[in-house]
C-alpha atoms as an extended CHARMM CRD file, in Angstrom:
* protein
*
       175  EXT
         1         1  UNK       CA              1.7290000000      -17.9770000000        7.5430000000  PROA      1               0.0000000000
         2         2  UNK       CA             -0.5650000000      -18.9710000000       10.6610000000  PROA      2               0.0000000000
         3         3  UNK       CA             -4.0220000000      -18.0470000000        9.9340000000  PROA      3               0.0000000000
         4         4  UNK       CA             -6.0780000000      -15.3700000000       12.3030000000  PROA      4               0.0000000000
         5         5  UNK       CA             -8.1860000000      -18.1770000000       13.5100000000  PROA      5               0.0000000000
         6         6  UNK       CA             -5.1280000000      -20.0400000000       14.9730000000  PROA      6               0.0000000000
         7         7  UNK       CA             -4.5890000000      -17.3290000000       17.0970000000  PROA      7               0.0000000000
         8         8  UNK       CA             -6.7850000000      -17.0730000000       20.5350000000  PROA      8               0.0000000000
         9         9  UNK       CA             -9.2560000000      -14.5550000000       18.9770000000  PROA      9               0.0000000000
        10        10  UNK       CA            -11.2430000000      -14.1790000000       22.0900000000  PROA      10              0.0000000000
        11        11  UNK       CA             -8.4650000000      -12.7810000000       24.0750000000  PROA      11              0.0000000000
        12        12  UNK       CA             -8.4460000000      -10.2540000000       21.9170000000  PROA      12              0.0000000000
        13        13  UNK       CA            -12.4570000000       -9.5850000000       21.7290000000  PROA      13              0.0000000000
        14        14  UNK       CA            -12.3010000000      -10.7040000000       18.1260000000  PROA      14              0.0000000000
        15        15  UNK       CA            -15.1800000000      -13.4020000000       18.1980000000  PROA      15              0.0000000000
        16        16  UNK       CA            -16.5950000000      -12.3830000000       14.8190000000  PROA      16              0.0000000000
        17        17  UNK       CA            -16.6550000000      -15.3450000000       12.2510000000  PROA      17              0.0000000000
        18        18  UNK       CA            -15.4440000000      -12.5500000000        9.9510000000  PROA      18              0.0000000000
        19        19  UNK       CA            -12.4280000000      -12.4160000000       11.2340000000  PROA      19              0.0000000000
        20        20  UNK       CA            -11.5220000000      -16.2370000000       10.8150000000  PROA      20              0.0000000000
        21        21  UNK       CA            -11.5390000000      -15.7200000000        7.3200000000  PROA      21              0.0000000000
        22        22  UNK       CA             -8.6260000000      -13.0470000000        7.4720000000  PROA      22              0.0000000000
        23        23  UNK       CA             -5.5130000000      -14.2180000000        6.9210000000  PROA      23              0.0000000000
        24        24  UNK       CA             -1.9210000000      -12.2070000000        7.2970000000  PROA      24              0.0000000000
        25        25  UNK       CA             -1.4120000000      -13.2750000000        3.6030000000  PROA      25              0.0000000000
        26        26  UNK       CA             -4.6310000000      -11.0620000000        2.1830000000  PROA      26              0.0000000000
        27        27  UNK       CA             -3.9390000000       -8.0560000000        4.3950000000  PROA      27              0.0000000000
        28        28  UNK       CA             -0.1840000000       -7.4100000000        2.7970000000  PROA      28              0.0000000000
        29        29  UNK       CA             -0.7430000000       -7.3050000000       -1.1540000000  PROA      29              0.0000000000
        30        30  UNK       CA              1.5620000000       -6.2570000000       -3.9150000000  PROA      30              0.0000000000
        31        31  UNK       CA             -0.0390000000       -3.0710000000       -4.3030000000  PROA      31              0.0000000000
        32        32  UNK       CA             -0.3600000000       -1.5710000000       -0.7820000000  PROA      32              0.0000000000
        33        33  UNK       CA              2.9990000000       -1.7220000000       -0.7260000000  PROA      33              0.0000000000
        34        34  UNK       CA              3.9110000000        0.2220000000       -4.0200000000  PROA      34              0.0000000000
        35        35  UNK       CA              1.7350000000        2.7850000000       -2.2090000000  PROA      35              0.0000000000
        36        36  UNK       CA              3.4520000000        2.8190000000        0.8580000000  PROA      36              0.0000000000
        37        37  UNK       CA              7.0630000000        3.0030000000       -1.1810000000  PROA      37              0.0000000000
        38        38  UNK       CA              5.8340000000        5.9720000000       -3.3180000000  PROA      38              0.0000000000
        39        39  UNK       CA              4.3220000000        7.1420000000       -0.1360000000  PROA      39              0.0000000000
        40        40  UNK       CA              7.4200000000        7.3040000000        1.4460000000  PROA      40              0.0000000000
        41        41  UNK       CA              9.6230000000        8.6520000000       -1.8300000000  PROA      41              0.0000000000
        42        42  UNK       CA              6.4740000000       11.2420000000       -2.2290000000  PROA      42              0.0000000000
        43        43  UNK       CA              7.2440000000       12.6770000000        1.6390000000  PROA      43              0.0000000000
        44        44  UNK       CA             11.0800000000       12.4320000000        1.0220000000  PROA      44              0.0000000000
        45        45  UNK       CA             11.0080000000       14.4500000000       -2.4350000000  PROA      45              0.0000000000
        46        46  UNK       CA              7.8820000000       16.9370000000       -1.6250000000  PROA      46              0.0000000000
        47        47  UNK       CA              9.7660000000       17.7920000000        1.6840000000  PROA      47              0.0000000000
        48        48  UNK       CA             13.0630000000       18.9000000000       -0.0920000000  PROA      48              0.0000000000
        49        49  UNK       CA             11.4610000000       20.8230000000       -2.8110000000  PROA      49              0.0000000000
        50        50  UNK       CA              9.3220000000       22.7690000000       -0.5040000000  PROA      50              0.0000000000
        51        51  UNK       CA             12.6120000000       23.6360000000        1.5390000000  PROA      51              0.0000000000
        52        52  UNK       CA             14.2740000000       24.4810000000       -2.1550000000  PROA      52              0.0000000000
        53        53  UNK       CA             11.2110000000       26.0310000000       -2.9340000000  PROA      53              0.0000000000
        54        54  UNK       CA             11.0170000000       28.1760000000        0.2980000000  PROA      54              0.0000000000
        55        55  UNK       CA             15.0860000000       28.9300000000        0.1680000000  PROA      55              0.0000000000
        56        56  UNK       CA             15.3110000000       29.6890000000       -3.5050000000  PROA      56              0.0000000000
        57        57  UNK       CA             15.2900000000       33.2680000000       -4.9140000000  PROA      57              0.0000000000
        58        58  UNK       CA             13.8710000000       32.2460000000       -8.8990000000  PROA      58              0.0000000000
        59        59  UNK       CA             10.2780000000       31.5550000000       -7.8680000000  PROA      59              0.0000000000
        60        60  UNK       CA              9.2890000000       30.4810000000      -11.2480000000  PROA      60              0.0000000000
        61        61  UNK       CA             11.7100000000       27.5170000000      -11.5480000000  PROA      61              0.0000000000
        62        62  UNK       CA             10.9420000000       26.6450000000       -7.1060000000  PROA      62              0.0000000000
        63        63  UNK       CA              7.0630000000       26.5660000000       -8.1490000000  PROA      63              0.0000000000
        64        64  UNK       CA              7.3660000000       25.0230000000      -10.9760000000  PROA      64              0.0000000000
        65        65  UNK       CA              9.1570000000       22.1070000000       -9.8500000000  PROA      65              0.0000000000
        66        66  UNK       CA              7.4290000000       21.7980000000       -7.0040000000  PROA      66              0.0000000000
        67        67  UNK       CA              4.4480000000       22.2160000000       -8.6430000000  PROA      67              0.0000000000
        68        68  UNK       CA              5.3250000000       19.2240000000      -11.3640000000  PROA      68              0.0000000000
        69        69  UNK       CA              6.6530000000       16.8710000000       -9.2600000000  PROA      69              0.0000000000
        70        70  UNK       CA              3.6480000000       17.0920000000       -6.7240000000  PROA      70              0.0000000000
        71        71  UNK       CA              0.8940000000       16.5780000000       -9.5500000000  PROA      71              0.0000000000
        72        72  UNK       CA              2.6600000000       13.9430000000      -10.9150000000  PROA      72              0.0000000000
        73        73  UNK       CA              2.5570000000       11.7200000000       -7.7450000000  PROA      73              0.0000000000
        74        74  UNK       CA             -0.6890000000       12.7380000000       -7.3060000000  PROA      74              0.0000000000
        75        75  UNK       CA             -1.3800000000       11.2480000000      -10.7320000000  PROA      75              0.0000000000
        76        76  UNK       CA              0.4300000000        8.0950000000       -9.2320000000  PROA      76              0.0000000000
        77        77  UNK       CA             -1.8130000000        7.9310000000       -6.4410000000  PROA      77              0.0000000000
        78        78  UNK       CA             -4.9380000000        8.2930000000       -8.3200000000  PROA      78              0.0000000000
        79        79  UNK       CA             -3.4540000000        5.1740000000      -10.4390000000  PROA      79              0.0000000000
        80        80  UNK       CA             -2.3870000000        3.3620000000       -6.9700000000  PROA      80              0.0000000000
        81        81  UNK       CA             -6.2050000000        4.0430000000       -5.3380000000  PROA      81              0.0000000000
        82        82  UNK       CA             -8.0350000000        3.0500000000       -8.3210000000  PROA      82              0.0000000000
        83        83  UNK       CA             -6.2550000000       -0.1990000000       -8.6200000000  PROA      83              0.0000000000
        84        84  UNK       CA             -8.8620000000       -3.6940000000       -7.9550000000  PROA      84              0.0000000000
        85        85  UNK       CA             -7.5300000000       -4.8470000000       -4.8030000000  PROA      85              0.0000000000
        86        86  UNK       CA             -6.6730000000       -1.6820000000       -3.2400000000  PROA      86              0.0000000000
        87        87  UNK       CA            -10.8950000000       -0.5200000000       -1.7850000000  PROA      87              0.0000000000
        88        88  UNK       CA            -12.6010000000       -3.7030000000       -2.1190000000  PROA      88              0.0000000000
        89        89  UNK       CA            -15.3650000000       -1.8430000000       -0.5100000000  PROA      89              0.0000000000
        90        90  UNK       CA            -15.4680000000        0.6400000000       -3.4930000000  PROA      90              0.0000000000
        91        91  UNK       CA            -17.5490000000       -1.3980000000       -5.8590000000  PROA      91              0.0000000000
        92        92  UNK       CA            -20.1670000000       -2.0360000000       -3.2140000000  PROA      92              0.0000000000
        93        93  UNK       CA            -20.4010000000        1.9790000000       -2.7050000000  PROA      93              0.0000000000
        94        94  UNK       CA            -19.9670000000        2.7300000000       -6.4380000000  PROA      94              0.0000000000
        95        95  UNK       CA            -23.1350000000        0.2820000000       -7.0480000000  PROA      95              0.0000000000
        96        96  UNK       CA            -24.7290000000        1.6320000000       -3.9170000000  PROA      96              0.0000000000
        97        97  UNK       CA            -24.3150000000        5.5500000000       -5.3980000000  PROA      97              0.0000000000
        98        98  UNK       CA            -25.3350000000        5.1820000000       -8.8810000000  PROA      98              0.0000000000
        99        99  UNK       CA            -29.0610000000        5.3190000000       -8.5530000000  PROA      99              0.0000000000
       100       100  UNK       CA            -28.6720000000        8.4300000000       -6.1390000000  PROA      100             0.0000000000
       101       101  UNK       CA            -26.3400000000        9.5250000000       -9.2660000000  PROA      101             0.0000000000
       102       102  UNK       CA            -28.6500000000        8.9540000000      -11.5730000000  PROA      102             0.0000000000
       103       103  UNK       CA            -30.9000000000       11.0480000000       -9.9140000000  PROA      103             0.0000000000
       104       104  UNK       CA            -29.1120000000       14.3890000000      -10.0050000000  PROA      104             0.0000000000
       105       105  UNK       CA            -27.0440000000       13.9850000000      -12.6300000000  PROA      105             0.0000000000
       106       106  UNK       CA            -29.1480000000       16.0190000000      -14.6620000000  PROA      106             0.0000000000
       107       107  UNK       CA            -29.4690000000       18.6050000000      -11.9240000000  PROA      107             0.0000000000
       108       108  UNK       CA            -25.5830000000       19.0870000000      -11.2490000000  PROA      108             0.0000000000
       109       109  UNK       CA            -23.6860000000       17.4890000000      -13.7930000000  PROA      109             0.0000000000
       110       110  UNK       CA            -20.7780000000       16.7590000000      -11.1170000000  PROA      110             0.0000000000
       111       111  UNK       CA            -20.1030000000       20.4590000000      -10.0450000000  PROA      111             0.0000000000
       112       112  UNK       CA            -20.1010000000       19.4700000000       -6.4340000000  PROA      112             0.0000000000
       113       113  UNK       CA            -17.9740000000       16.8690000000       -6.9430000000  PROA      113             0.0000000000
       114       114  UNK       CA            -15.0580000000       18.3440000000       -8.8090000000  PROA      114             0.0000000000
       115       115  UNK       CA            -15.9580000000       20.9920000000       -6.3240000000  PROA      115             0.0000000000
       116       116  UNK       CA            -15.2090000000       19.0150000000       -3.4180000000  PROA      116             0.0000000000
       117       117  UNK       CA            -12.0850000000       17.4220000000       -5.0060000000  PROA      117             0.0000000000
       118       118  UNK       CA            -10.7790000000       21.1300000000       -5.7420000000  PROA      118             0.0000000000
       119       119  UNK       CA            -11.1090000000       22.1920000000       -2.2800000000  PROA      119             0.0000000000
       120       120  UNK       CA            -10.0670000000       19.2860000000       -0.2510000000  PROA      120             0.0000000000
       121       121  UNK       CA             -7.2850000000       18.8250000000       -2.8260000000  PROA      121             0.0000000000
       122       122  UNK       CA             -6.2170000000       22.7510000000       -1.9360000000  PROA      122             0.0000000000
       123       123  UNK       CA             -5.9110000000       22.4780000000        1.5500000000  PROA      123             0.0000000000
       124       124  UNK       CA             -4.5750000000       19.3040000000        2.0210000000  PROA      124             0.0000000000
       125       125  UNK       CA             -2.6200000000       18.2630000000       -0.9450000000  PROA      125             0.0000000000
       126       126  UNK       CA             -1.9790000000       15.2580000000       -3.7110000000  PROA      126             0.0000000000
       127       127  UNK       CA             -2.8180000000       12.2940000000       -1.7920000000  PROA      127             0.0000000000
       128       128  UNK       CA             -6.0510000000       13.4890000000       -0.5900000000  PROA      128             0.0000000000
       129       129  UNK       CA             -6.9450000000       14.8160000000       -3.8100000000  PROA      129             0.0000000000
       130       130  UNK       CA             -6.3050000000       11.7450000000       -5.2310000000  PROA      130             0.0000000000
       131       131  UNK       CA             -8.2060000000        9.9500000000       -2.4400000000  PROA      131             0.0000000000
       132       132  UNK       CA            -11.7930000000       12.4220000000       -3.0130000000  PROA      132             0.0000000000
       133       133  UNK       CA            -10.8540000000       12.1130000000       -6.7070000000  PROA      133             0.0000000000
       134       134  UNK       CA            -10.9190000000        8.1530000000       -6.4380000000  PROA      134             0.0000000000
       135       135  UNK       CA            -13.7300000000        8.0600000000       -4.1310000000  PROA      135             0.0000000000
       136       136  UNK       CA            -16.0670000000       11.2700000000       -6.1900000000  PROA      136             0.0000000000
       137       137  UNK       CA            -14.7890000000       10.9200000000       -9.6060000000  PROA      137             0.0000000000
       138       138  UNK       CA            -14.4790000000        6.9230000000      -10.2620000000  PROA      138             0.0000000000
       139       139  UNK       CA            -16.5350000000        7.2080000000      -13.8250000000  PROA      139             0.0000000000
       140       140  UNK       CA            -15.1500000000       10.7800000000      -14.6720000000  PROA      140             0.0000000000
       141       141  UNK       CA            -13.1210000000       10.7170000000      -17.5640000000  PROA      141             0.0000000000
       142       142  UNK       CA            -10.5550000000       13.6230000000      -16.7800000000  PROA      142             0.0000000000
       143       143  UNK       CA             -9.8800000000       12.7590000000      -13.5010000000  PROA      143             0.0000000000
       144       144  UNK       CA             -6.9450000000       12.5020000000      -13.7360000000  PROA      144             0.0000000000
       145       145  UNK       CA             -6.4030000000       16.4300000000      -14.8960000000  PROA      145             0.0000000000
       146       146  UNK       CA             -8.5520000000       17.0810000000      -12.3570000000  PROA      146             0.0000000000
       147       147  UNK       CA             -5.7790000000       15.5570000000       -9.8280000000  PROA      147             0.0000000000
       148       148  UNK       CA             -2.9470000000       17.4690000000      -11.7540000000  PROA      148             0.0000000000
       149       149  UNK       CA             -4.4280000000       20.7640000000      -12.1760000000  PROA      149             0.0000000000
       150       150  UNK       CA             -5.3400000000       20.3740000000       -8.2040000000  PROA      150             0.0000000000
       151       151  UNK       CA             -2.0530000000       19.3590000000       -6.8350000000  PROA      151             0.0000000000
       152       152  UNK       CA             -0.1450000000       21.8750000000       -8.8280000000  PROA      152             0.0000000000
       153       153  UNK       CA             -2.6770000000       24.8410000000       -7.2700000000  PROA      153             0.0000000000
       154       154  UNK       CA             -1.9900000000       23.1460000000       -4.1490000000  PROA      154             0.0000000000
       155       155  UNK       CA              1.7000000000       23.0660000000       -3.9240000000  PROA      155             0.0000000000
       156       156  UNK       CA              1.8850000000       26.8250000000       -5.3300000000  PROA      156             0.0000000000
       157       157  UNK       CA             -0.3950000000       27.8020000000       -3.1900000000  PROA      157             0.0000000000
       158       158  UNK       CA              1.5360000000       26.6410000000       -0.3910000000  PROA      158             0.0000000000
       159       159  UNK       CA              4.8900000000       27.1690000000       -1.5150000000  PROA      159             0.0000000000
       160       160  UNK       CA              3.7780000000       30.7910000000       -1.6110000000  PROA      160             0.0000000000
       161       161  UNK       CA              1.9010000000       31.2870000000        1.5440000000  PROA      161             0.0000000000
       162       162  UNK       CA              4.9650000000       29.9480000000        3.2580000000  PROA      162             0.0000000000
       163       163  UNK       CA              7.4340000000       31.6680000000        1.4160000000  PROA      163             0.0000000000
       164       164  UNK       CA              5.1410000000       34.9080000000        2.1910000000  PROA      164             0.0000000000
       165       165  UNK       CA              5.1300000000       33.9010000000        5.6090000000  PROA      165             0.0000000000
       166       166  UNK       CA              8.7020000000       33.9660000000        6.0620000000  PROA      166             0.0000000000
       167       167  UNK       CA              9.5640000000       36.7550000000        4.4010000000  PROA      167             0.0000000000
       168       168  UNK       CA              7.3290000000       39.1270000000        6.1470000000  PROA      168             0.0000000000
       169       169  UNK       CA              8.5400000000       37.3640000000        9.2750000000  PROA      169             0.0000000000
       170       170  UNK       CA             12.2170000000       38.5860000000        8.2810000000  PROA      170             0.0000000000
       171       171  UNK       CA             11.1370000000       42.1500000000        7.7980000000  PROA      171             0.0000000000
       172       172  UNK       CA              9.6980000000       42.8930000000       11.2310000000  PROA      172             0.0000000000
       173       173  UNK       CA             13.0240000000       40.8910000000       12.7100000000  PROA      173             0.0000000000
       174       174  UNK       CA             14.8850000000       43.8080000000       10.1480000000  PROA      174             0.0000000000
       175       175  UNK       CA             13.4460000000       46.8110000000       11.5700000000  PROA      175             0.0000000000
């Protein structure tokens, strides 16, 4: 594989010495692409249950497949984003924020964290959650429920706002 700094850098305004250390071979590892193929199988099987989901009539089995299947890869992405080589620059920010932890730990006892994990993980589903919950939680021990209790809140909650959504939409097309 031809190394960055074989390339005419400067053509490109990348004069940085930094960048003459990057090679093609560091930027494609093992496990960013795992996460782009559960990524992809994630979009493919959330997609279809929320249409089943939406369509079906028995809303306890629609949520609560939905619901399962959606926690679960958010468990899988938590375990994909908390792998070595996936944020090198985590370890330099988790040894950055543990004397500001250390500070207010006694204060808050991560309430705003889990906080912020529950409501970013509502609105915008298992990959983000897992994302804030690899980013806020790194040293918390039941992060992982944390990601599954989110993401199944999540996908119900959405499941039913747009199965709500289209059924009142049907009634004022009825009348």
């Amino acid at each position: 594989m031809p190394e960055l700094s074989d390339l005419n850098l400067k053509n490109f305004g990348f004069e940085s010495s930094v960048c003459k250390h990057i090679s093609f071979k560091s930027m494609f590892k093992p496990v960013y692409l795992q996460a782009l193929f559960v990524w992809i199988v994630y979009t493919l099987a959330t997609k279809f249950l929320f249409i089943i989901g939406v369509a079906r009539n028995e809303a306890f089995i629609a949520y609560s497949i939905a619901g399962v299947v959606s926690s679960l890869f958010g468990i899988l992405f938590l375990y994909l984003f908390s792998h070595e080589s996936f944020f090198k620059f985590a370890k330099v920010i988790e040894r950055k924020e543990i004397k500001r932890e250390k500070k207010w730990l006694n204060l808050f006892i991560h309430t705003g964290k889990i906080s912020a994990v529950v409501l970013i993980g509502i609105i915008a589903g298992p990959l983000f959650a897992a994302l804030t919950g690899r980013i806020l939680l790194n040293k918390m021990r039941h992060r992982y429920l944390i990601v599954f209790i989110v993401s199944f809140t999540s996908t119900i909650f959405w499941l039913a706002a747009a199965k709500g959504t289209i059924y009142v939409a049907t009634l004022n097309f009825l009348k």
